[in-house]
C-alpha positions as CSV (number, residue, x, y, z in Angstrom):
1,X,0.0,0.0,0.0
2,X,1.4,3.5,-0.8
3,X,3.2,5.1,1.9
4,X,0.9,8.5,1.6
5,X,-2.1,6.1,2.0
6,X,-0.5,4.8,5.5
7,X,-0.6,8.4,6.1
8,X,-4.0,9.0,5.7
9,X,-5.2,6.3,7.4
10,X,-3.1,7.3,10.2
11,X,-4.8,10.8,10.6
12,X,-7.9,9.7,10.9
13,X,-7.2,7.0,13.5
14,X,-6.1,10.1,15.4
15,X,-8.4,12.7,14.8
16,X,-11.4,11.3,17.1
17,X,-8.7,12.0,19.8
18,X,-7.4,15.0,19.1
19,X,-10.8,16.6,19.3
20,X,-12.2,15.1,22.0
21,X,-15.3,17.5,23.3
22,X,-14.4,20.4,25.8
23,X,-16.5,18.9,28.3
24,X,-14.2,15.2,28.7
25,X,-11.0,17.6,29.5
26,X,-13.3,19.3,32.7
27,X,-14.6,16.2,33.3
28,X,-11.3,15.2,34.4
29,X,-9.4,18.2,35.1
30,X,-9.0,18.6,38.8
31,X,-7.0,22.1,38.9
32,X,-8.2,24.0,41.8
33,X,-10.6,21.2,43.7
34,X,-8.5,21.8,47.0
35,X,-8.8,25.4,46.5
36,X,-12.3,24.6,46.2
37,X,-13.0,21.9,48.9
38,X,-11.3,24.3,51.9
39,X,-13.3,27.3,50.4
40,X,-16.5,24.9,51.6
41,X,-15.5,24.1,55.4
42,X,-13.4,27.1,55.9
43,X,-16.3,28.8,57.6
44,X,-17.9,26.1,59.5
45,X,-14.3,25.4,60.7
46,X,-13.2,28.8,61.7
47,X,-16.5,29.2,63.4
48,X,-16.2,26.0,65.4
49,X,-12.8,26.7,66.2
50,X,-14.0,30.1,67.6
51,X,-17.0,28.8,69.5
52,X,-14.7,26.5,71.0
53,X,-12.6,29.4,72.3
54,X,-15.7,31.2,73.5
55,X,-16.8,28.5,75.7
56,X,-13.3,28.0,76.7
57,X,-13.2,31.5,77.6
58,X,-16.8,31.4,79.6
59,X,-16.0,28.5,81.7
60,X,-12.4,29.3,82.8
61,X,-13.7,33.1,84.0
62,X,-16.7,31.2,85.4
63,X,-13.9,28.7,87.2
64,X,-11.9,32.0,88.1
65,X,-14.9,33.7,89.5
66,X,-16.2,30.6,91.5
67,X,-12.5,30.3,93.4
68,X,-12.6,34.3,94.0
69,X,-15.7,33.9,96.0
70,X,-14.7,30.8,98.1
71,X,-12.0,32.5,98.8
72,X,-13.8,35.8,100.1
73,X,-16.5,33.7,101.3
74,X,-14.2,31.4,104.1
75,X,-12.5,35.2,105.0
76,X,-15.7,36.2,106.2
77,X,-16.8,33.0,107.7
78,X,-14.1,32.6,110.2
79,X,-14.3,36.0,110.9
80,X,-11.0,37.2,109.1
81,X,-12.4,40.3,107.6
82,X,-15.0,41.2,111.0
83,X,-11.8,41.2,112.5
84,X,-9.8,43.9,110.7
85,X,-12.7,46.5,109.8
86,X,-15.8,47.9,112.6
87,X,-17.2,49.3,109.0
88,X,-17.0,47.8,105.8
89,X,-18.3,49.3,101.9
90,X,-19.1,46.3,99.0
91,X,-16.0,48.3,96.9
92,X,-13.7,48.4,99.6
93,X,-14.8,44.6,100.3
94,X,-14.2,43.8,96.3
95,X,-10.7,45.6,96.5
96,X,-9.4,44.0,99.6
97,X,-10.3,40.4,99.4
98,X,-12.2,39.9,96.2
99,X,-10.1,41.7,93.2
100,X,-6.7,40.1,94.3
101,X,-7.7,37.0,93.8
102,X,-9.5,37.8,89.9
103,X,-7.0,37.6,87.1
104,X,-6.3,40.6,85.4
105,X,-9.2,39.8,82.5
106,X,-11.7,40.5,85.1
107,X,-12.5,44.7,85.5
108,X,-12.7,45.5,89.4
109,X,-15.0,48.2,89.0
110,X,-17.6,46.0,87.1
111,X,-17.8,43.3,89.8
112,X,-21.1,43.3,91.9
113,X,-21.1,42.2,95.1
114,X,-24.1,41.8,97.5
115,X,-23.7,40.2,101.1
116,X,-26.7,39.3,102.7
117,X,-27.9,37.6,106.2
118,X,-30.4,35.3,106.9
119,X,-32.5,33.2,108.9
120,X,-32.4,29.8,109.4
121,X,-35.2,28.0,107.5
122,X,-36.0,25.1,106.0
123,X,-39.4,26.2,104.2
124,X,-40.1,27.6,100.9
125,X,-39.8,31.4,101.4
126,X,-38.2,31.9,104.2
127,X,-34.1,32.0,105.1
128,X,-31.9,30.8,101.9
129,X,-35.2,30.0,99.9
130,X,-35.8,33.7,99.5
131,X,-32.8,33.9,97.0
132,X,-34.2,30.9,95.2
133,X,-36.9,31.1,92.3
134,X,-37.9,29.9,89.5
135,X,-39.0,26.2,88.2
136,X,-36.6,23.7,88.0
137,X,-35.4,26.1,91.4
138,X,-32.9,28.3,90.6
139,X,-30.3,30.8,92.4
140,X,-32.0,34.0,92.0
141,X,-28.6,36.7,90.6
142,X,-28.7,40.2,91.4
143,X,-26.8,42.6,88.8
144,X,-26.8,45.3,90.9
145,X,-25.4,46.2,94.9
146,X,-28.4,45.8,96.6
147,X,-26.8,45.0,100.8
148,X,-24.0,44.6,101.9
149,X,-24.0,42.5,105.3
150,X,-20.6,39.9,106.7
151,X,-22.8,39.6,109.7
152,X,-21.0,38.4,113.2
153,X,-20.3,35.3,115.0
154,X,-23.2,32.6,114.4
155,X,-25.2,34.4,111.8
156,X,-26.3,33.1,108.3
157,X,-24.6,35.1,105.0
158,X,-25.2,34.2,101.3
159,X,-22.7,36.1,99.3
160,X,-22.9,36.8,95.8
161,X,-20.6,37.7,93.0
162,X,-21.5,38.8,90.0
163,X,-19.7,40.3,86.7
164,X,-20.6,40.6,83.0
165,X,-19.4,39.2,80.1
166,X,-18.3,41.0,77.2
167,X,-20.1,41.5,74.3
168,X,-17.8,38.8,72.6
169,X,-18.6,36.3,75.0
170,X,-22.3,37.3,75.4
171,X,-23.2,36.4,71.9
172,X,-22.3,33.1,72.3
173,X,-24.6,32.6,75.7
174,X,-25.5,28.4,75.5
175,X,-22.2,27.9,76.8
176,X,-24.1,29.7,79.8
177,X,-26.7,27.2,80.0
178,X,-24.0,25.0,81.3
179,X,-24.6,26.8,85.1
180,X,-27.5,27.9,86.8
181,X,-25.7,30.8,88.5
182,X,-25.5,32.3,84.8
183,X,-28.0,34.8,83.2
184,X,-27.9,36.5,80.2
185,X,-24.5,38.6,79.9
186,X,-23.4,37.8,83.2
187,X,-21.3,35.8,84.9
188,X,-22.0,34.7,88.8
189,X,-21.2,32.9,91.6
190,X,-22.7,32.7,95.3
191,X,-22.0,30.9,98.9
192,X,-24.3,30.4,101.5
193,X,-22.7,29.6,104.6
194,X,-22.8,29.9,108.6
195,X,-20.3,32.0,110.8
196,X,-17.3,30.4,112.6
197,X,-18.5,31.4,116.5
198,X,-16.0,33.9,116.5
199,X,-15.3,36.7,119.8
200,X,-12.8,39.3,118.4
201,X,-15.2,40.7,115.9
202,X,-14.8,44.9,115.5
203,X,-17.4,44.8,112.7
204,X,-21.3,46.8,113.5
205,X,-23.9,45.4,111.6
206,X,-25.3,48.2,109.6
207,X,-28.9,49.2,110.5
208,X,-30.4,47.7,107.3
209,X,-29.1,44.2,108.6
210,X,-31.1,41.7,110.6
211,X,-30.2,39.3,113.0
């Protein structure tokens, strides 16, 4: 057979695949699928990864806030801080025994503190169960200084701490839902507890307080 025939035949054998249709070639051309596949769970990642970090954040100043107010809390109970002062304000309370023991994160001047006596009760409305509410029962949380009684030897106190959250950690407030002493925006902690029978108390009970 003539060469030029060879030729011929030869170009057609190969034409079919030199013109295969545009749509084969992006059929299996896979230039730019990572790009493509981390462009799809960027955002859900980064978000979880910053949720994370929120509740991370919420429960470590919760954890901070909690210690803080044990720590005031047992000063007063064995009669530490009756001891030092005969009168005693909520800020200089907060900047004596409170503040030193809140990492720097937490703003002194936004920390509410109300210290309260009570009765002792065992019935729904009365001593401790005034400061409860709600249904399941809950800790009731003030967000503002309301009283401010350490009471004496023998008497009941519930102490409460509270501080809000910033606007950051607000929007993200489920992670709040993991404590009842939470409510919207704020951060809280409390400690009802009896006085040590201490003698060498210098502290007054204001007038508001009762016995």
């Amino acid at each position: 057979m003539p060469r030029c025939a060879e030729t011929a035949d030869q170009s057609k054998r190969e034409k079919p695949k030199n013109l295969r249709p545009l749509c084969a070639f992006a059929w299996h051309d896979h230039r730019g699928v990572a790009a493509l596949e981390f462009a799809l769970i960027a955002f859900p990642l980064l978000l979880m990864l910053f949720g994370i970090l929120q509740v991370g954040f919420y429960l470590k100043s919760r954890n901070d806030l909690d210690l803080a107010t044990d720590a005031a809390a047992r000063q007063i109970m064995v009669g530490g801080v009756q001891s030092q002062y005969a009168a005693l304000t909520a800020d200089q309370f907060k900047a004596a025994y409170l503040c030193p023991n809140l990492p720097s994160t937490f703003s002194c001047d936004q920390v509410v503190v109300n210290a309260t006596m009570f009765d002792e009760a065992d019935t729904a409305g009365a001593g401790f169960y005034t400061f409860v509410g709600g249904s399941p029962p809950a800790l009731q949380i003030s967000t503002s200084e309301q009283s401010f009684c350490l009471g004496n030897g023998g008497n009941y106190v519930y102490l409460q701490v509270a501080y809000p959250l910033s606007a950051l950690s607000s929007a993200f407030g489920a992670a709040a839902l993991l404590s009842r002493l939470s409510t919207s925006g704020w951060l809280a902690s409390s400690a009802a507890f009896k006085n040590e029978p201490f003698s060498d108390s210098q502290y007054i009970l204001p007038t508001s307080c009762t016995s």
